[in-house]
DOVEXTI-181189 format. One record per residue: x, z, y of N, C-alpha, C, O in turn. Coordinates in steps of 0.02 Angstrom, whole numbers, always signed. Layout:
# residues N
X:Z:Y:X:Z:Y:X:Z:Y:X:Z:Y
...
This chain:
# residues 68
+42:+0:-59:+0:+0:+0:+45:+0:+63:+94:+36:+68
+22:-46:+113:+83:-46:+171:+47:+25:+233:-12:+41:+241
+89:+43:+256:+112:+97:+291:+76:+62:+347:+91:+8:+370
+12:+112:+371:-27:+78:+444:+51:+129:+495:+94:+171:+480
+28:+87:+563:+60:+103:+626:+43:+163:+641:+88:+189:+673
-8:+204:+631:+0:+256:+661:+28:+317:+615:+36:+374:+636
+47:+288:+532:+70:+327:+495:+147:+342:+506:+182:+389:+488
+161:+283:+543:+246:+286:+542:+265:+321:+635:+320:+341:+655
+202:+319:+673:+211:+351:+723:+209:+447:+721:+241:+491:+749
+162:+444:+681:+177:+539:+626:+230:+539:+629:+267:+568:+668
+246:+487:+566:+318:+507:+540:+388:+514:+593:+433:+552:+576
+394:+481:+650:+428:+463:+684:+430:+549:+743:+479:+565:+776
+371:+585:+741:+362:+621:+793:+390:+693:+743:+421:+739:+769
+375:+691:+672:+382:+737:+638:+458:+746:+635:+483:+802:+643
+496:+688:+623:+537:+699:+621:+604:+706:+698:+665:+715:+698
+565:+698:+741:+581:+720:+809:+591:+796:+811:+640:+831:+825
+525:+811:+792:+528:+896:+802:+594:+928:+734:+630:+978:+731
+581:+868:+690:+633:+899:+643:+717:+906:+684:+753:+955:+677
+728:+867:+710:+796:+822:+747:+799:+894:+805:+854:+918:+820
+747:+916:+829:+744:+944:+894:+749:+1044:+886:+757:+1090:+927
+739:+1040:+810:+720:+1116:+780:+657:+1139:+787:+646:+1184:+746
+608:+1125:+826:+570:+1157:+841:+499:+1115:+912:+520:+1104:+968
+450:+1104:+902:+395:+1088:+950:+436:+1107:+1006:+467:+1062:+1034
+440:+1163:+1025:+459:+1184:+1094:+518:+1152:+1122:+514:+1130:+1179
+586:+1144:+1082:+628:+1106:+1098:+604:+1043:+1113:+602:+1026:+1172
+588:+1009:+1072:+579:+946:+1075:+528:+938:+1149:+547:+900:+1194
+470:+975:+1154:+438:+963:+1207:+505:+972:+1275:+533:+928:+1307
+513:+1037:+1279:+588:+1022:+1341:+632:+990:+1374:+656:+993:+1431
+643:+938:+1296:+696:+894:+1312:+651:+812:+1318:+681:+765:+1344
+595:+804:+1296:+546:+746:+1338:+511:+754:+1376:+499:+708:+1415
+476:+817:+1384:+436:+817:+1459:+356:+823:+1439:+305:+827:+1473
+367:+820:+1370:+298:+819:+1328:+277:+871:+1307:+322:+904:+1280
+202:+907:+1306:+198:+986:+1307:+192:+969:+1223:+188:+922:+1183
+194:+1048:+1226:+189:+1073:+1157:+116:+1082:+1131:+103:+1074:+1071
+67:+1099:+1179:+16:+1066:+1133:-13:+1019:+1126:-62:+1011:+1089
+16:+973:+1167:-1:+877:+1141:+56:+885:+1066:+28:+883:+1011
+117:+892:+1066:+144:+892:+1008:+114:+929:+948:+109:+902:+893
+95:+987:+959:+57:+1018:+917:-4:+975:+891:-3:+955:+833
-55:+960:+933:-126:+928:+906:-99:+868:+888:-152:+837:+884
-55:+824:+874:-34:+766:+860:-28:+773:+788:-64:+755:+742
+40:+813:+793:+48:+839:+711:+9:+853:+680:+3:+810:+636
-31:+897:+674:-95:+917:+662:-168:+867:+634:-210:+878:+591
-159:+821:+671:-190:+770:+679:-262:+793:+707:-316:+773:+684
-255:+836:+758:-323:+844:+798:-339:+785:+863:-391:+769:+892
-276:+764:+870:-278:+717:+905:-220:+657:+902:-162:+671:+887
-242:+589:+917:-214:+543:+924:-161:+534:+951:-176:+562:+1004
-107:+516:+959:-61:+508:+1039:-85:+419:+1044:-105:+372:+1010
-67:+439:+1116:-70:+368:+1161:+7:+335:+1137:+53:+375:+1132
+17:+270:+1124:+55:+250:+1142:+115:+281:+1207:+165:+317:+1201
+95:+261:+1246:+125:+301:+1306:+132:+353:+1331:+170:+367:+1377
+89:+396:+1296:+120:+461:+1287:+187:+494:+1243:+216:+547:+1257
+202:+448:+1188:+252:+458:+1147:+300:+433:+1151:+352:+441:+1120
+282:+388:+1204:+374:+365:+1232:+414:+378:+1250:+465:+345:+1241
+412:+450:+1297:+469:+494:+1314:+487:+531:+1249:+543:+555:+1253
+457:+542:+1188:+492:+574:+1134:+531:+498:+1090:+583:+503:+1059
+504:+452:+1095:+530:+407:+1074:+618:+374:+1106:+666:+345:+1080
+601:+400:+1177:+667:+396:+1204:+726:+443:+1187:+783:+421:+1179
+709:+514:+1182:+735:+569:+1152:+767:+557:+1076:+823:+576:+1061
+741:+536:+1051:+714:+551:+976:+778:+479:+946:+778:+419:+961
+818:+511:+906:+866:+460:+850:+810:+439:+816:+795:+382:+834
+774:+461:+777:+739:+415:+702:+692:+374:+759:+633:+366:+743
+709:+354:+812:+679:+297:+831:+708:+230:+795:+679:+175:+796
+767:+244:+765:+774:+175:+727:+758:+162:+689:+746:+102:+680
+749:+205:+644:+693:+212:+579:+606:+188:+579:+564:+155:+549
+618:+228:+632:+546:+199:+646:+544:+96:+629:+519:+68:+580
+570:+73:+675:+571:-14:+680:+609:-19:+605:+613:-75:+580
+631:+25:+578:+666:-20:+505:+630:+0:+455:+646:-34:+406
+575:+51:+439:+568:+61:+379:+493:+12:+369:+466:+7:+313
């Protein structure tokens, strides 16, 4: 089964917070609060595209993201 886009955008944020230690770090160092990161993970809520681009800028497994 192929991997929809917003599965690999999870994956990409999960492993941000992994990269970052912790929600709170990671929010600090993009500018992105912790409970948009929180309800994301969670999946209480969606992210915008453009909301996840400052963690996407932050964030190494952004290459992963485009390769897997």
């Amino acid at each position: 089964m192929e991997e929809k886009f917003y599965d690999k955008l999870l994956y990409l944020l999960k492993k941000a917070v992994d990269q970052y230690g912790s929600a709170s770090a990671l929010s600090r160092a993009s500018g992105v609060s912790v409970a948009n990161i929180s309800r994301w993970i969670n999946n209480k809520q969606a992210p915008r595209l453009t909301d996840l681009a400052p963690i996407i800028r932050f964030s190494a497994p952004y290459q992963l993201f485009f390769t897997v």
